[in-house]
Backbone as numpy.savetxt, mean C-alpha at the origin, in Angstrom:
# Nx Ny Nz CAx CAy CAz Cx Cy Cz
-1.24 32.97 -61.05 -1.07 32.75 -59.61 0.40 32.80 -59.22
1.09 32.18 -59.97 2.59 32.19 -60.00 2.89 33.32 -59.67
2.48 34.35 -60.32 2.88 36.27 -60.35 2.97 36.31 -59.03
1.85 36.18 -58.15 0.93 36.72 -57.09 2.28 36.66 -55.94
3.27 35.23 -56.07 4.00 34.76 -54.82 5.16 35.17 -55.65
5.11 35.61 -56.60 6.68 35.29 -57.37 7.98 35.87 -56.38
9.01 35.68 -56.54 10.30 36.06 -55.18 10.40 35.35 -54.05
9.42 34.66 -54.02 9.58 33.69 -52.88 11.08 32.77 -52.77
11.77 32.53 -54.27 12.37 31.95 -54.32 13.74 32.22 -53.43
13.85 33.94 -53.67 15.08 34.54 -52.79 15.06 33.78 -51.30
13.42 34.03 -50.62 13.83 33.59 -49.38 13.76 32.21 -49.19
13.93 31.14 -50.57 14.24 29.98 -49.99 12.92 29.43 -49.41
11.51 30.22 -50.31 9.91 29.31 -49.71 9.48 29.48 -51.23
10.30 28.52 -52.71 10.11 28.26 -53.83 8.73 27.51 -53.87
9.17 26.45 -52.98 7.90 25.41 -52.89 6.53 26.16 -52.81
6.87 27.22 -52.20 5.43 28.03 -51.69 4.87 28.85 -53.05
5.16 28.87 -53.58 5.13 29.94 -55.02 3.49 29.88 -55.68
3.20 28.18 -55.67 2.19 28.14 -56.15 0.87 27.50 -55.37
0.87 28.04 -53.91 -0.01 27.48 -52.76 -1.20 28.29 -53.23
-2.35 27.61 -53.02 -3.88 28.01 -53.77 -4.27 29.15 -52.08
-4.45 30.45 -52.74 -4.17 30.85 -51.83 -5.60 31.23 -50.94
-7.15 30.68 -51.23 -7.90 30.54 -50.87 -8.84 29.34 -50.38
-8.36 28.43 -50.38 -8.71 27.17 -50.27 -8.09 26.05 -49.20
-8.64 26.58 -48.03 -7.86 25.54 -46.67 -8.21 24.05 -47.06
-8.78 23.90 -47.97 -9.15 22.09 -48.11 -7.79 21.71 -47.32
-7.61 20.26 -45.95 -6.82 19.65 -45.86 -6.81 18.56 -47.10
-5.58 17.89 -47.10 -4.77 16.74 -47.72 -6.14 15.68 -46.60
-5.82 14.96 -48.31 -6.37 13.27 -47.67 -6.00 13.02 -47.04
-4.63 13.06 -46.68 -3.57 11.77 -46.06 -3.33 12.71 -44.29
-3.80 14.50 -44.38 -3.49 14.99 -42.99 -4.94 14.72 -42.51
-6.02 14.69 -43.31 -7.25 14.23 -42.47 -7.53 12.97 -42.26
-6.98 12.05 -42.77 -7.12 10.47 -42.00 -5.97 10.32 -40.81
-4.91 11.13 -40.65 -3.83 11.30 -39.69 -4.96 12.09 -38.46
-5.44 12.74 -38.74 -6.32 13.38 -37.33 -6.96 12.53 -37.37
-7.71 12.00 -38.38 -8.68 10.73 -37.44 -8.51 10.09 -36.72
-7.30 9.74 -37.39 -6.47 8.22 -36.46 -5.82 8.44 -35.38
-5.62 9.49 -34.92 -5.03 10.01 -33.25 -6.01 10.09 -32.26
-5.61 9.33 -31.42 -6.88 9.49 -30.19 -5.98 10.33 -28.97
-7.09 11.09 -28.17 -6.50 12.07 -27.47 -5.59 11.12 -26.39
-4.30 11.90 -25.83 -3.71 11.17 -24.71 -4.93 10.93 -23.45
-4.70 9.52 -22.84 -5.18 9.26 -21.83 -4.25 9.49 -20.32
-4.73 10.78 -19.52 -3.31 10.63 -18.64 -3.76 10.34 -17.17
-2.75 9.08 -17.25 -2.85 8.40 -15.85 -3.20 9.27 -14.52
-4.07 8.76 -13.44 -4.69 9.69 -12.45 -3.11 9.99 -11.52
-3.43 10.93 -10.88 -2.17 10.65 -9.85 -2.78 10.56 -8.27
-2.15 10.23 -7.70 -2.62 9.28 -6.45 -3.25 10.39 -5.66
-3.40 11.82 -5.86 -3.84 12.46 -5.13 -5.32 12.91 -5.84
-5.69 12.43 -6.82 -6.82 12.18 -7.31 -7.58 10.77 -7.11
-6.82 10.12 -6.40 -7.69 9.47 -5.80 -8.18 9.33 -4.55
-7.97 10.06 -4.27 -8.40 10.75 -2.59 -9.44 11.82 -2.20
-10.26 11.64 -1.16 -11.17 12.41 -0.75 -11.17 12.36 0.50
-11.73 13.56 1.12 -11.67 13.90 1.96 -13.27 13.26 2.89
-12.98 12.79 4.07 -14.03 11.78 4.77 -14.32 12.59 6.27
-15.39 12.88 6.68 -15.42 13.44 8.28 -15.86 12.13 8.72
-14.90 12.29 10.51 -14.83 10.90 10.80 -15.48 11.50 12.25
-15.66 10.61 12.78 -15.95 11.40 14.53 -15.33 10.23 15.45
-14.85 10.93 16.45 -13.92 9.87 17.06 -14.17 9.13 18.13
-14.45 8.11 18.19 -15.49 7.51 19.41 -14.46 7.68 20.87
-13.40 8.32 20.76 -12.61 8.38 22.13 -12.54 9.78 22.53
-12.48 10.34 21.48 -13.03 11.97 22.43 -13.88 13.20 21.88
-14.66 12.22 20.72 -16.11 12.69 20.16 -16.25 14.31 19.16
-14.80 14.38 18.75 -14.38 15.25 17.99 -14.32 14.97 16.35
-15.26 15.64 15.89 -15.05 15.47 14.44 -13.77 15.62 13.81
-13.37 15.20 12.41 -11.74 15.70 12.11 -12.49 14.83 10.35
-11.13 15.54 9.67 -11.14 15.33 8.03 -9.72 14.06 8.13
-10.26 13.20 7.19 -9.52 11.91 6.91 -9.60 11.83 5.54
-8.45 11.61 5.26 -7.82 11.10 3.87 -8.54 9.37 3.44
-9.05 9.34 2.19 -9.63 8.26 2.28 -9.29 7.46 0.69
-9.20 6.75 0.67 -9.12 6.41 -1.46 -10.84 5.90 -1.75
-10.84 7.09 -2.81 -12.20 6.53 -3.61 -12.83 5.22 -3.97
-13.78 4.79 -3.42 -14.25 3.38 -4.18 -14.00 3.04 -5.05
-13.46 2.11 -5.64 -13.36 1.39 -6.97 -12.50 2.40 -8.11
-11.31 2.91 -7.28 -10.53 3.58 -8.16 -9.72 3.03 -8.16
-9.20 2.11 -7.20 -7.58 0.96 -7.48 -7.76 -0.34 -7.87
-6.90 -0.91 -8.49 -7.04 -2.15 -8.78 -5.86 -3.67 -8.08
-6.00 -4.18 -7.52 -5.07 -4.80 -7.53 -4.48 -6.13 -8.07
-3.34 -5.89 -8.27 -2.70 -6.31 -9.74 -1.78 -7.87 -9.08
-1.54 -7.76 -7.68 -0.25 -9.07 -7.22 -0.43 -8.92 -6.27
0.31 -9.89 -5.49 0.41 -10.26 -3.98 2.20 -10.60 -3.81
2.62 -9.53 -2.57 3.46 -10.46 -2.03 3.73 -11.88 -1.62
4.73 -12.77 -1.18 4.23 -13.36 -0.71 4.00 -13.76 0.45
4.09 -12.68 1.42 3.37 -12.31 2.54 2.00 -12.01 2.78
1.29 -12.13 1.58 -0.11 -11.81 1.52 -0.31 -10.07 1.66
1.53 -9.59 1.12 1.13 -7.78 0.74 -0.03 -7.39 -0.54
-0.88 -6.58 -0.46 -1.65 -6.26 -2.04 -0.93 -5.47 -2.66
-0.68 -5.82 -3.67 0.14 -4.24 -4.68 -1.62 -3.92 -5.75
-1.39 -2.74 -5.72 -2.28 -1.74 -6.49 -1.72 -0.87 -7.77
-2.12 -1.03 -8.85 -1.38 -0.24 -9.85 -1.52 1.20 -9.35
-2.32 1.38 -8.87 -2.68 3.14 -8.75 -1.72 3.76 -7.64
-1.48 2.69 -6.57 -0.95 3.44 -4.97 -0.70 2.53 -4.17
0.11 2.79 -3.01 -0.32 1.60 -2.30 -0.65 2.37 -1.18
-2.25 1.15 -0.90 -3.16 1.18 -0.31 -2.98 1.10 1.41
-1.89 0.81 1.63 -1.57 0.79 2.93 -1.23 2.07 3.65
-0.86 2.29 2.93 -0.66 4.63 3.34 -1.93 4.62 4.11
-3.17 4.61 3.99 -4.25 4.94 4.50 -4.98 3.85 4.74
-4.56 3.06 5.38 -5.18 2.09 6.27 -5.08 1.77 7.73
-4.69 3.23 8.14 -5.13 3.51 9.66 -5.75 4.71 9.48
-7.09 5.21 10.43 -7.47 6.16 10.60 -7.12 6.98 12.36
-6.31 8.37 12.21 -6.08 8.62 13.56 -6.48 10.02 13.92
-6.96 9.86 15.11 -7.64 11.43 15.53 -6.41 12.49 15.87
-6.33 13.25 15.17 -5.27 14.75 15.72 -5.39 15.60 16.52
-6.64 14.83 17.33 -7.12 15.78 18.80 -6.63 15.22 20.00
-7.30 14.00 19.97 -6.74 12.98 21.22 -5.95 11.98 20.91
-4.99 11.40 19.51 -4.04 10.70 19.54 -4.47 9.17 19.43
-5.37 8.65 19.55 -6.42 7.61 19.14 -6.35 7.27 17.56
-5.84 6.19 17.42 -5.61 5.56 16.03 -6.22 4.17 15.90
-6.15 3.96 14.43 -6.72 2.15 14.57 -6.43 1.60 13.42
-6.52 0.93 13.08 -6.64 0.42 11.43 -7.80 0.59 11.23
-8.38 1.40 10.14 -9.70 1.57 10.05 -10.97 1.23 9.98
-10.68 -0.58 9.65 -11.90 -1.51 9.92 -12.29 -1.66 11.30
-11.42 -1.17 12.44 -11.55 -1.10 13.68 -11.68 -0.03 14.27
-11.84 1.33 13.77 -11.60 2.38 14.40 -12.91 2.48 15.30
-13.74 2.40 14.90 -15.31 2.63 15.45 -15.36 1.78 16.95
-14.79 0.41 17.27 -14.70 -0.38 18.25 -13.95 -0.39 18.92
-14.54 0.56 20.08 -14.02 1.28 21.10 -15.13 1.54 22.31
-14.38 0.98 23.30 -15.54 0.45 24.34 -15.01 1.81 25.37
-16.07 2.31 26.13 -15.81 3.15 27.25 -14.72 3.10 28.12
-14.33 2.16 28.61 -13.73 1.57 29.11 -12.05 1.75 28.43
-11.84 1.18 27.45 -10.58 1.29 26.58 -10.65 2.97 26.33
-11.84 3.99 25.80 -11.38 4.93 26.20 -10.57 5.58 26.32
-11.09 5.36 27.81 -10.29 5.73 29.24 -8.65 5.25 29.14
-8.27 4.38 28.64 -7.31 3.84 28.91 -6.52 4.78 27.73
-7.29 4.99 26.91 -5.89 6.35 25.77 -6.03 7.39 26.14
-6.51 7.91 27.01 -7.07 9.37 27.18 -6.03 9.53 28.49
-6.07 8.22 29.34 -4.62 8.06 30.37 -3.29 8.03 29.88
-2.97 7.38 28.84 -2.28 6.99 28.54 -1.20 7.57 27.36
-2.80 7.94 26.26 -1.85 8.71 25.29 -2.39 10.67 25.12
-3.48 10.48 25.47 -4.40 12.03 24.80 -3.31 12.91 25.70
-3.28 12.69 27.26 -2.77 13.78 27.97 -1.42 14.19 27.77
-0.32 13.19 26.86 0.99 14.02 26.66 1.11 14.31 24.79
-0.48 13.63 24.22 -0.57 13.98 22.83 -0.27 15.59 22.44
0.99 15.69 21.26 0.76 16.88 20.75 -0.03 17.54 19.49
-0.86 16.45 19.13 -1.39 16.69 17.80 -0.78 15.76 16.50
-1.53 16.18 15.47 -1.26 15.70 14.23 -1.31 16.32 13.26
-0.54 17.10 12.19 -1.20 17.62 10.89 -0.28 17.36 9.94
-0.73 16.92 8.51 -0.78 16.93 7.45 -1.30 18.12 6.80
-0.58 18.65 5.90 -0.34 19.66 5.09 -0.51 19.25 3.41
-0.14 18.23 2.89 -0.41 17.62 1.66 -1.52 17.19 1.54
-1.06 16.81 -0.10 -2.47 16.08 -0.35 -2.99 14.93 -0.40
-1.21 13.68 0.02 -1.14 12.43 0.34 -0.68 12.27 1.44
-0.85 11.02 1.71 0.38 10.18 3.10 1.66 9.72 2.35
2.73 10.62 2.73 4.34 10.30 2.34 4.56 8.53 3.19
5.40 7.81 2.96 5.66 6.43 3.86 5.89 7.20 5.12
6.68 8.08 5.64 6.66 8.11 6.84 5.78 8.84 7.42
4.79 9.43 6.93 3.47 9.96 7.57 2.90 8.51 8.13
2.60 7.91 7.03 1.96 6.38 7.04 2.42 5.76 8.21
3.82 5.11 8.30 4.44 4.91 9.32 4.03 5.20 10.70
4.26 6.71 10.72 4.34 7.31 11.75 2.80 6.83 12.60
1.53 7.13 11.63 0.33 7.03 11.77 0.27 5.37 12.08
0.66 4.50 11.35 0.26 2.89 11.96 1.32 2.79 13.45
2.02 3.43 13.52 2.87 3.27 15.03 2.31 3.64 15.92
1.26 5.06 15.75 0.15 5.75 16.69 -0.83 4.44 16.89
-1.39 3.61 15.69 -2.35 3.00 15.92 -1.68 1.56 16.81
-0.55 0.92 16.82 0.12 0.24 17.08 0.08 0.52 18.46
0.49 1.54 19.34 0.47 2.05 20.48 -1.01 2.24 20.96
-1.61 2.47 20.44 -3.23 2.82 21.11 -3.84 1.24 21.06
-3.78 0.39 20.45 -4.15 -0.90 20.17 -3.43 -1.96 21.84
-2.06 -1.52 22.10 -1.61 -1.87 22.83 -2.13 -1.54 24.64
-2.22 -0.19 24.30 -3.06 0.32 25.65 -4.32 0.30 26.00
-5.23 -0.35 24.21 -6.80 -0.56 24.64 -6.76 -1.32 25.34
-5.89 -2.69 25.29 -5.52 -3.76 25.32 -6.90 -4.77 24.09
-6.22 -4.04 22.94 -6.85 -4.92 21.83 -5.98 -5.96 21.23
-7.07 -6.92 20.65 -6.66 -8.43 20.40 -5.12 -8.40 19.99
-4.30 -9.49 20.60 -3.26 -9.89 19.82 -2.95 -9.73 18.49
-4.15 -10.60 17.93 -4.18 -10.46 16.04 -3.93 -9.24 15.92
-4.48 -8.37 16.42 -4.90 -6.84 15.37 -4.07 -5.95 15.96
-2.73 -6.48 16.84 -1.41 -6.07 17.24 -0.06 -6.61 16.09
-0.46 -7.53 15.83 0.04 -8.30 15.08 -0.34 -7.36 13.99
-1.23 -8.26 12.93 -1.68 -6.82 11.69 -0.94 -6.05 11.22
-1.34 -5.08 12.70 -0.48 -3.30 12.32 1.02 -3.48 12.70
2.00 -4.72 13.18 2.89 -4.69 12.72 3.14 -5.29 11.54
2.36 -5.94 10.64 2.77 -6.45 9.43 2.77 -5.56 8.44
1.44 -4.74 8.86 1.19 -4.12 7.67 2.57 -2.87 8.00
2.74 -2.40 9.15 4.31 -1.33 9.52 5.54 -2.02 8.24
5.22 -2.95 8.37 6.65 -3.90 7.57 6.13 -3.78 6.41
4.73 -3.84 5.43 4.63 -4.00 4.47 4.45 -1.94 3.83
4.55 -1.21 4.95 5.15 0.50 4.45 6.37 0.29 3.93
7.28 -0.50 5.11 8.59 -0.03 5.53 9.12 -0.67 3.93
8.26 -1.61 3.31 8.95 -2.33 2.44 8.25 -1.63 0.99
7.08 -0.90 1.26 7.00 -0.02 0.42 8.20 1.28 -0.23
8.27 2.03 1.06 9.10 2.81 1.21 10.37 2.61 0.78
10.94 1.51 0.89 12.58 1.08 0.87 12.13 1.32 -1.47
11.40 0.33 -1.81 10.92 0.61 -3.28 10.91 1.80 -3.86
10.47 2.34 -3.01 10.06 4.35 -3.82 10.80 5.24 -3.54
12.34 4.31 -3.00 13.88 5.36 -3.05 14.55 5.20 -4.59
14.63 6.43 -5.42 14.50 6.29 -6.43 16.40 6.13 -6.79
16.80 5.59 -7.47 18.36 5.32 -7.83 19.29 6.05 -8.04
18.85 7.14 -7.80 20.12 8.03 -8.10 20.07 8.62 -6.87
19.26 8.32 -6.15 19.42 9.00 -4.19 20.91 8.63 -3.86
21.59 9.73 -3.34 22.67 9.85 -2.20 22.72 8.76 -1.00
23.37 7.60 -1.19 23.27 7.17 0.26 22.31 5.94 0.21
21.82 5.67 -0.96 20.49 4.87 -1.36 21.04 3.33 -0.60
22.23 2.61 -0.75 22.25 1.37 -0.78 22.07 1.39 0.98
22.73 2.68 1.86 22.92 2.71 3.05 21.43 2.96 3.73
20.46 3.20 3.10 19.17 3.10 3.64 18.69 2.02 3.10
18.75 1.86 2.34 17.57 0.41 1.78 18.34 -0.66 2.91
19.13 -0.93 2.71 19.86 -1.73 4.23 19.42 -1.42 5.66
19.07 -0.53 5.91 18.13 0.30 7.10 16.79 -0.36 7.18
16.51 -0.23 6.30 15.05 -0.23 6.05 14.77 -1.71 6.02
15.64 -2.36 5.90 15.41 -4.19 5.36 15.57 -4.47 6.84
16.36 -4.03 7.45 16.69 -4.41 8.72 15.21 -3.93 9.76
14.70 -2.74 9.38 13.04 -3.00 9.96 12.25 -3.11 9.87
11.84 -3.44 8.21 10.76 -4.21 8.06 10.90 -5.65 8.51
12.59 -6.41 8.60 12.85 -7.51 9.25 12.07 -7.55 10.68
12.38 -6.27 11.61 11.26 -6.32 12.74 10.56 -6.33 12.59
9.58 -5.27 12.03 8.28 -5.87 12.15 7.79 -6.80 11.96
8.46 -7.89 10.99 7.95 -9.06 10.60 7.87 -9.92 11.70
9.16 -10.29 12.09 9.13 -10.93 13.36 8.58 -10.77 14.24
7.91 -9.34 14.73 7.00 -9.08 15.73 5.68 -9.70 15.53
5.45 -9.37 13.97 4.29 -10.13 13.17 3.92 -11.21 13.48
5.16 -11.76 13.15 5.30 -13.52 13.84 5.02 -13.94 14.48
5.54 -13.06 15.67 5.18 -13.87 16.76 3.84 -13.38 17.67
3.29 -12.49 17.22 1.79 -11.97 17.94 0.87 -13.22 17.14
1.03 -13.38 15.88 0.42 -14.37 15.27 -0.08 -15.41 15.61
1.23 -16.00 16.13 1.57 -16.98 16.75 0.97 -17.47 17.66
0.93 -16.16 18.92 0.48 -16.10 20.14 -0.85 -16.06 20.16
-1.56 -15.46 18.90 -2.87 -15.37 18.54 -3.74 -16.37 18.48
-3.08 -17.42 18.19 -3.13 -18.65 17.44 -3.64 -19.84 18.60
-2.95 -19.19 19.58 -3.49 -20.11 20.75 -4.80 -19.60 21.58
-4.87 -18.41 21.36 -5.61 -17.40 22.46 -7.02 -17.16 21.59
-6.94 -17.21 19.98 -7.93 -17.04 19.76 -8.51 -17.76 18.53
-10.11 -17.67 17.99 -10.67 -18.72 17.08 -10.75 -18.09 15.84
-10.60 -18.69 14.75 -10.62 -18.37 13.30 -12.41 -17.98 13.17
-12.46 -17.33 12.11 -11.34 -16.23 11.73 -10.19 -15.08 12.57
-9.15 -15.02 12.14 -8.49 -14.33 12.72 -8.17 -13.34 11.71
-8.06 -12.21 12.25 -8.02 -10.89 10.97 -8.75 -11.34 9.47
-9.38 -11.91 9.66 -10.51 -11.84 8.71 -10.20 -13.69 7.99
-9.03 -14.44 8.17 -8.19 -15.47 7.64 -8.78 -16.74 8.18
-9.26 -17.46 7.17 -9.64 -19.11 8.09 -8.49 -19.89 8.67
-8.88 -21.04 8.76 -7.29 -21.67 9.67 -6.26 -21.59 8.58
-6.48 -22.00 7.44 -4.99 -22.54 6.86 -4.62 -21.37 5.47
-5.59 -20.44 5.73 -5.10 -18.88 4.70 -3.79 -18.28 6.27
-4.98 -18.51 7.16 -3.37 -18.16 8.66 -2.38 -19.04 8.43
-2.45 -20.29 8.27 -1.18 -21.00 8.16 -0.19 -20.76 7.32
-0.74 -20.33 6.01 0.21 -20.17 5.37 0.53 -18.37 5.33
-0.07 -17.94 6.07 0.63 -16.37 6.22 2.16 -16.74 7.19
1.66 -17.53 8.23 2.68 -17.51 9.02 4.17 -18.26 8.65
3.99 -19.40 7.60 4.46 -19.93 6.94 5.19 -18.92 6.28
4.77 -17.97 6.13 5.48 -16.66 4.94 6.40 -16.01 5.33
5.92 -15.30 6.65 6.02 -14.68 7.42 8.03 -15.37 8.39
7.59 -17.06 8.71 9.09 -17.34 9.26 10.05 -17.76 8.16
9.48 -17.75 6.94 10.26 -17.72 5.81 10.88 -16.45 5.71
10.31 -15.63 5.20 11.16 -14.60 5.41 12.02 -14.11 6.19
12.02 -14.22 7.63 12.30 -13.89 8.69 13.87 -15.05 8.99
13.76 -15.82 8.18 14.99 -16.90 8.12 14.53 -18.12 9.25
13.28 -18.40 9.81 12.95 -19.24 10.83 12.74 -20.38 9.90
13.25 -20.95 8.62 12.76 -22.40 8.16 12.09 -23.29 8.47
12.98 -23.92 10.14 12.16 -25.10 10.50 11.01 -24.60 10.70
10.10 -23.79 11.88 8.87 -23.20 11.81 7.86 -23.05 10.36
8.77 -22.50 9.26 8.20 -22.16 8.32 7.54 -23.61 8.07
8.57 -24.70 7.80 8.31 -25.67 7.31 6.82 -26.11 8.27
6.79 -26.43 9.05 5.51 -27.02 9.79 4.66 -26.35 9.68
4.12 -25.04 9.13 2.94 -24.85 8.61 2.72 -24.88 7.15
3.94 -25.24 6.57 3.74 -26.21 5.14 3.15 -27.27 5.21
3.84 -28.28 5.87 3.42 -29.16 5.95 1.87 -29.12 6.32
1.15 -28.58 7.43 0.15 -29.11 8.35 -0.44 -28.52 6.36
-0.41 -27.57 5.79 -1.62 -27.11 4.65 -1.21 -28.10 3.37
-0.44 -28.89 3.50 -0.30 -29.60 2.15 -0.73 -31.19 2.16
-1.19 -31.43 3.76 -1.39 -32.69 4.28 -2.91 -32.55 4.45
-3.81 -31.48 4.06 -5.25 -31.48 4.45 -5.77 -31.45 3.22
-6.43 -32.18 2.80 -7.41 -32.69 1.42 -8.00 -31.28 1.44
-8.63 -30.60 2.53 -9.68 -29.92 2.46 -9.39 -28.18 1.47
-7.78 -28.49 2.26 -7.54 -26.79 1.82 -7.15 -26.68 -0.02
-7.20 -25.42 0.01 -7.63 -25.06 -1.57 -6.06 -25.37 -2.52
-6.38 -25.58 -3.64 -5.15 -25.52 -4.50 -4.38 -24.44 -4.50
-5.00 -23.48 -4.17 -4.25 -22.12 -4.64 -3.15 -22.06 -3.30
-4.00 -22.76 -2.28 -2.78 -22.19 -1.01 -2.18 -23.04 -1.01
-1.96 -24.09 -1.38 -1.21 -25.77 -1.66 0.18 -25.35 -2.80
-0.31 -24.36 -3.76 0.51 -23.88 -4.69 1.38 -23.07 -4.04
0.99 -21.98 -3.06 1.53 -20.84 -2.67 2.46 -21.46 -1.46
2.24 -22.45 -0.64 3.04 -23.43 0.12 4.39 -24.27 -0.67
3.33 -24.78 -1.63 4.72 -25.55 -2.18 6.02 -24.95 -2.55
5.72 -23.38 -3.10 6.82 -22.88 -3.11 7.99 -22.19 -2.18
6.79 -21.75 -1.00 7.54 -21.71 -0.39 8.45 -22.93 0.32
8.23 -24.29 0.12 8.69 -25.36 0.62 10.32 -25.23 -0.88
9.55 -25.48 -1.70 10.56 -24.99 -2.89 12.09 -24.66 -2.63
11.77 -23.40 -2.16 12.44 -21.98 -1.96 13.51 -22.26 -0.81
12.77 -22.55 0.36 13.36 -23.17 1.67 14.30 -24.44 1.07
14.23 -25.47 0.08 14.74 -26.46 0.25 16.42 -25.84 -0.42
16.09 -25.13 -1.93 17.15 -24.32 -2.92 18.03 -23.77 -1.59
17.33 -23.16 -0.72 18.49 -22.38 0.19 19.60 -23.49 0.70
19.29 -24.24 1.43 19.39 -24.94 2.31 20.45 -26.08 1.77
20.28 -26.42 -0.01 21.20 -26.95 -0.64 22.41 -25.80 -1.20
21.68 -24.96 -1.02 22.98 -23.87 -2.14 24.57 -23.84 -0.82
């Protein structure tokens, strides 16, 4: 056999001289190595989790295609403590307004359908007749598509003349893009520290707008409010003038949820810190 390869040595493949030259048998040790490899698992990307939804628009009865996330494809993993959801897969707030690109009619989508004749009329005055349309070209909502789209719904909400709360809402949730967005400027961007400073400064508005529709909500209308019993609202708002640098406020809806036997540990926990937090400042 030796004969068969002999010269191999010139080109430096000696080792090869005496390879059995009919017999692919693998090595023990390369067939327990393939066993033991399992194929890569590769993470979905956010545009696989999307499908396409026909919606019909109860304000000017035009069908249209909506971006939607698949059932039970995200998970969520934390909470701000604004009561933001983070999702390992995406965040879910990109597409949590649905808006028509015919007549300019937007909503947050648990509301889109509730739309009275009457209100209508009032976007079709207001916004359809100087509407120029809408299109998306991708296969996601970028933050400022998102944006752009909860500001449409923000404005149409205002001219239905729909609830305070759900004015409120779509500015929180505007603040919880804007604070998306400021995150997914990646570090080596041009100019990065001079926008994220931009951007802090309006998700700061919206919050405060947040605030105070909340607020106003609070008197005008009965729990549930956006879906929140009394003291899951208390301590949003609690969050909400914390952040916003309003302390004393913050503090009194600490207090009212840490003084009621009734309410749950978890929001007693999520209070205390913010009481915590407020006190560290206030000594530093």
């Amino acid at each position: 056999m030796s004969d068969v390869l002999s010269g191999l040595e010139s080109m430096g493949l000696g080792n090869l001289s005496n390879i059995d030259l009919f017999n692919d048998k693998k090595s023990n040790a390369s067939a327990e190595k393939k066993k033991e490899e399992k194929p890569e698992i590769k993470e979905p990307e956010e545009k696989d989790l999307i499908y396409i939804k026909k919606v019909e628009c109860p304000c000017c009865g035009r069908e249209f295609p909506e971006k939607v996330i698949r059932p039970g494809k995200v998970r969520m993993i934390s909470q701000d403590i604004d009561l933001r959801p983070r999702y390992k897969e995406l965040d879910t707030m990109k597409y949590n307004v649905t808006a028509c690109p015919t007549c300019g009619y937007a909503a947050l989508s648990r509301d889109f359908t509730h739309l009275s004749s009457g209100q209508a009329r009032f976007v079709k005055e207001k916004i359809s007749i100087n509407f120029t349309g809408l299109k998306y070209d991708g296969d996601i909502y970028s933050y400022d598509e998102a944006i752009s789209r909860g500001k449409l719904a923000l404005v149409s909400t205002v001219v239905k003349r729909g609830k305070i709360s759900e004015r409120a809402y779509i500015c929180l949730t505007l603040g919880w893009l804007t604070r998306g967005k400021a995150e997914s400027i990646a570090e080596d961007v041009p100019g990065r520290e001079a926008m994220l400073s931009q951007l802090s400064d309006e998700e700061n508005g919206y919050l405060l707008k947040a605030a105070e529709g909340f607020t106003e909500a609070l008197l005008k209308e009965s729990f549930p409010i956006c879906g929140l019993d009394e003291y899951t609202f208390f301590y949003l708002l609690s969050a909400l003038d914390y952040e916003t640098g309003r302390y004393s406020e913050s503090l009194k809806f600490v207090e009212k949820i840490l003084i009621n036997r009734a309410v749950s540990e978890r929001i007693k926990d999520k209070a205390r810190r913010i009481k915590e937090a407020i006190s560290e400042i206030r000594s530093s």
